[in-house]
N, C-alpha and C positions, 0 to 999 in steps of 0.2 A: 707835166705831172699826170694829166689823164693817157698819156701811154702809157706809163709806170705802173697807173693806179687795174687799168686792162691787163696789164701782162703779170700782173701780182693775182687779179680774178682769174686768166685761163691758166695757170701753173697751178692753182687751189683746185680748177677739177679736175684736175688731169693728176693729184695728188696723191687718192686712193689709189689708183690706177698703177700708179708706177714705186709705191712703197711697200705693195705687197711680198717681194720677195724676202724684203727686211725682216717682215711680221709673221712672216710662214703662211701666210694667205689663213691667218685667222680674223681679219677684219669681215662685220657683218655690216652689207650693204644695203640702205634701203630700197625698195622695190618704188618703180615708175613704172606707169600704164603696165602692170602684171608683169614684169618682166623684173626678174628676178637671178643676178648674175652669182651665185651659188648653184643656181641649175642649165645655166645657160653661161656659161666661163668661157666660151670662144671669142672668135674677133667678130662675130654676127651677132650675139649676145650685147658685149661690150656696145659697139657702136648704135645698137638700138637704145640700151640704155643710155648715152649718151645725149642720141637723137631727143627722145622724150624730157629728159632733164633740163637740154637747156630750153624748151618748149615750157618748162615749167619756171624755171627762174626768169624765162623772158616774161612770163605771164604776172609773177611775182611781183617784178620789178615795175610791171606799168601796174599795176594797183597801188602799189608806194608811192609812188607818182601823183597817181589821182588824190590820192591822200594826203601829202602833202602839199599839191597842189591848193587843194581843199582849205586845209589849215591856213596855209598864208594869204588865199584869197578871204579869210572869216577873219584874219588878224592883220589882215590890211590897212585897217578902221577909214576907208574910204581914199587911200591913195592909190590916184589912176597908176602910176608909176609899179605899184606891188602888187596891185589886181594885175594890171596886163602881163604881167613874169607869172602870176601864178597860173592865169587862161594857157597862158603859152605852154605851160608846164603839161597841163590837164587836157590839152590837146594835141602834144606830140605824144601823151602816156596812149591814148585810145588810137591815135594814128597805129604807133605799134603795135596797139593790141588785136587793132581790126587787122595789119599784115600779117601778124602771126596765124591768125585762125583763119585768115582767108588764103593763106600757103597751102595751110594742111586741106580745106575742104575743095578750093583747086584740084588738088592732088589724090583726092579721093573721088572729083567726081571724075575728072579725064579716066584714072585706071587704078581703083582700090589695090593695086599689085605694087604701085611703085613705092607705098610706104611697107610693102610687106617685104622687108629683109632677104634674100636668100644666099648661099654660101656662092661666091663663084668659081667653087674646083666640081669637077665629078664627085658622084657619086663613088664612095669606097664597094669594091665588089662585095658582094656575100661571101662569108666564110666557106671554104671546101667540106669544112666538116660539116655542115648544116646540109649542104647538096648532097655528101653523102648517106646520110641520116636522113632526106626525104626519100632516096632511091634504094634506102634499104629492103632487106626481102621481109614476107609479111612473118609473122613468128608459125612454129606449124602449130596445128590440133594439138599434137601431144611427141614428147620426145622424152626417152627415159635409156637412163643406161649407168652402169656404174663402171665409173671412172671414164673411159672412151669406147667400153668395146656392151657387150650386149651381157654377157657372162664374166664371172673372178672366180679362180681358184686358189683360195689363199690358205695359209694353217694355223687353228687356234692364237689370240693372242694379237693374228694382224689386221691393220684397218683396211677399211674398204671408202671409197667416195661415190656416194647416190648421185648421179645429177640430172636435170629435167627442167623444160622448158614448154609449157602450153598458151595457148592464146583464148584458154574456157576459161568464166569464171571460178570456178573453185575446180582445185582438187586433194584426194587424201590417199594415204598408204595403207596399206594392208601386207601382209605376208604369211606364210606357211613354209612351216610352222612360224607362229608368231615372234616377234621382235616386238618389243616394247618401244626400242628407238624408230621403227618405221612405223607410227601407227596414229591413224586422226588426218586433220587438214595440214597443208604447205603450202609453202609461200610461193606467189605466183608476182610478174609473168615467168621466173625462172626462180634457182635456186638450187643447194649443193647439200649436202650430208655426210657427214664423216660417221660411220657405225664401225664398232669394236667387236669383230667376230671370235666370240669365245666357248663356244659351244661346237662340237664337230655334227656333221648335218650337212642334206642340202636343202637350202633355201628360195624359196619362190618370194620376189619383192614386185608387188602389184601396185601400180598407180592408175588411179582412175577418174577420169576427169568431167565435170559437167556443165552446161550451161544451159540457159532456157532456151525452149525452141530448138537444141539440138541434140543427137543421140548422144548417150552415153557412150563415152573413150574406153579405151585399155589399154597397159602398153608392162609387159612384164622383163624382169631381168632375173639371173639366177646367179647363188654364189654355194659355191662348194666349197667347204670349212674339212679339212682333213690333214692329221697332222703324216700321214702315209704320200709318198712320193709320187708327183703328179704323172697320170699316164700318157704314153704316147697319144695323140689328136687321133681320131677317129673322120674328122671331117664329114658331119653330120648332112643329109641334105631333105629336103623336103620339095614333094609336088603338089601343087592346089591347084585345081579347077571348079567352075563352077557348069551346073547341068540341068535343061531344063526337063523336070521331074515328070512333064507330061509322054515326052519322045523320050529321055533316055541320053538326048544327044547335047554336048557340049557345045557352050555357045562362045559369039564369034569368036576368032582366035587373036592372041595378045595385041592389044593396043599399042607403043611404045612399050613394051616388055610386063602393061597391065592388063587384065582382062575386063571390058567395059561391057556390062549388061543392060540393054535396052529393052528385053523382050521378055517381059516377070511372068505374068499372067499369074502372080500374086505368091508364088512359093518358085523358092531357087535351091537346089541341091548342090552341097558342097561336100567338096569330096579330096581327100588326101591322103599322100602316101611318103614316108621317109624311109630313109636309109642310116644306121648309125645311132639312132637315136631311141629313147625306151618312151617316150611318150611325147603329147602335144598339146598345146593350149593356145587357145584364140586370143586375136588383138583386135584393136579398135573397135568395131559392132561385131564382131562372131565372137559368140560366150561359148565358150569349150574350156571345163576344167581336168589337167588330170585325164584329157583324150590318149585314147591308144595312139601307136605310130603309123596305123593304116585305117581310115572308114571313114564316113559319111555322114552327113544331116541335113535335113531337111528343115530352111528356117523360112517364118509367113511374112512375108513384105506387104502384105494389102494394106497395112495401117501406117507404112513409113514416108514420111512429108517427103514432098516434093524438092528433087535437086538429086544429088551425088550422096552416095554412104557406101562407106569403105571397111574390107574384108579383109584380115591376115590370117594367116597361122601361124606357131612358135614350136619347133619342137626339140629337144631335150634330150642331151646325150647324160644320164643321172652320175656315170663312173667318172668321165672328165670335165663335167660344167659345161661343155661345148651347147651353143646353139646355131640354131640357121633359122631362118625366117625367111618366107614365102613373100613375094610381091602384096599389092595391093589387089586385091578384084573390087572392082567399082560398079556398085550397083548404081542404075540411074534412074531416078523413079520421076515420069513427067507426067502432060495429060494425056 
């Protein structure tokens, strides 16, 4: 009868456990020593709760024990015979109870790890996407173009797509003549535009980008609205140098295909010249609006922080939209 009565106890815990598929696994489990198998559903989960469980009904059971030990030893009324069943009761209950607790703190003093559960397969890799998303490249200063190319030649009527990508905190639109749909702040770190070019014209669309502590950006695109048949390319080209103002003479010659200046002595002379094109206008740190296609300027770096800042030029064929854009010159201003 007491195997029967054991093997009816371990099928009752082992209950929950194995009627969840029936239930759709909406039975809610009580939690033992924090452990909570709704957040921990593995077989490291399970078995902990498990572990702590029966640590609690063993504990359970020798207080019933003592309990009713108790009882029958006070309703004895003085027979040696039911006192000693009940002593005997009341000290196999604390026998068990001392093994029980003296298992666990055992096992805590030898090595606090062996009651700590852990899985025994490896570790699942990290996802590729995640490596590739740390080894991404950093976003640039400022990138602006519509659709894919720098310039659109479209006619009354067609759309055009803005798109731009900075890594400053704010930037906003501006154009000439003005467009009411490019104008004010956008959405950063990137973001797209769909404008409805209905007016013939051509158009200068400026984005300009800020953040503290660093220069102010530029980066412009143009779109020719004409409902007149697009002309042949002209293939616009542009020369930019930079010159130091005191000699006259041009400094070192191109970096990697950019001109790096180390030698200010506090004013840098920039100077350009195109081909194909009816006028120019600066990017990044050089402000030139509406520059002719050939001349110079004179700009004062004594007061620009410390590190790298960067020169373009942009210049503007007005008949076909065409543009060409100049490398970077990179001013480098240290101690």
């Amino acid at each position: 009868m007491k195997k029967f009565s054991l093997l009816f106890f371990a099928l009752g815990l082992f209950l929950p456990l194995t009627s969840t598929a029936s239930l759709k696994l909406n039975l809610s489990y009580p939690k033992f020593g924090g452990i909570d198998l709704e957040n921990n559903p593995g077989l490291q989960g399970i078995v902990l709760w498990i572990y702590i469980f029966m640590i609690g009904i063993a504990g359970l059971a020798a207080f019933l024990m003592i309990v009713w030990g108790g009882i029958q030893w006070l309703s004895s009324a003085g027979n040696p015979a039911q006192i000693g069943d009940a002593k005997d009761k009341i000290q196999k209950a604390l026998l068990g109870l001392l093994l029980i607790l003296s298992s666990v703190l055992i096992l805590n003093l030898i090595n606090p790890e062996l009651t700590n559960l852990q899985s025994p397969w490896l570790p699942a890799p990290k996802p590729v996407a995640s490596q590739a998303q740390n080894n991404a490249a950093p976003l640039p200063d400022i990138l602006f173009r519509v659709g894919s190319a720098q310039n659109a030649s479209v006619k009354p009527g067609e759309d055009v797509t803005l798109i731009w990508v900075s890594s400053y905190s704010s930037c906003s639109g501006e154009s000439d003549p003005p467009l009411s749909e490019w104008q004010g702040p956008v959405s950063l770190p990137s973001g797209s535009k769909l404008l409805t070019m209905t007016e013939e014209g051509f158009y200068r669309l400026i984005l300009t980008c800020f953040k503290v502590g660093s220069p102010i950006i530029e980066e412009m695109v143009t779109i020719r609205v004409s409902s007149a048949p697009p002309l042949p390319p002209v293939n616009p080209a542009v020369e930019f140098r930079a010159y130091n103002p005191a000699t006259g003479n041009p400094y070192a010659s191109p970096i990697d295909g950019k001109d790096v200046v180390k030698d200010t002595n506090g004013f840098i002379k920039f100077a350009w010249s195109s081909t194909g094109a009816h006028e120019c206008d600066g990017e990044k740190e050089f402000f030139l609006v509406n520059g002719p296609p050939m001349g110079e300027k004179l700009v004062d770096i004594s007061s620009l922080a410390w590190g790298d800042h960067r020169y373009r030029i942009r210049c503007t064929n007005r008949d076909t939209g065409e543009t060409v854009r100049s490398d970077d010159i990179i001013v480098e201003i240290s101690k």
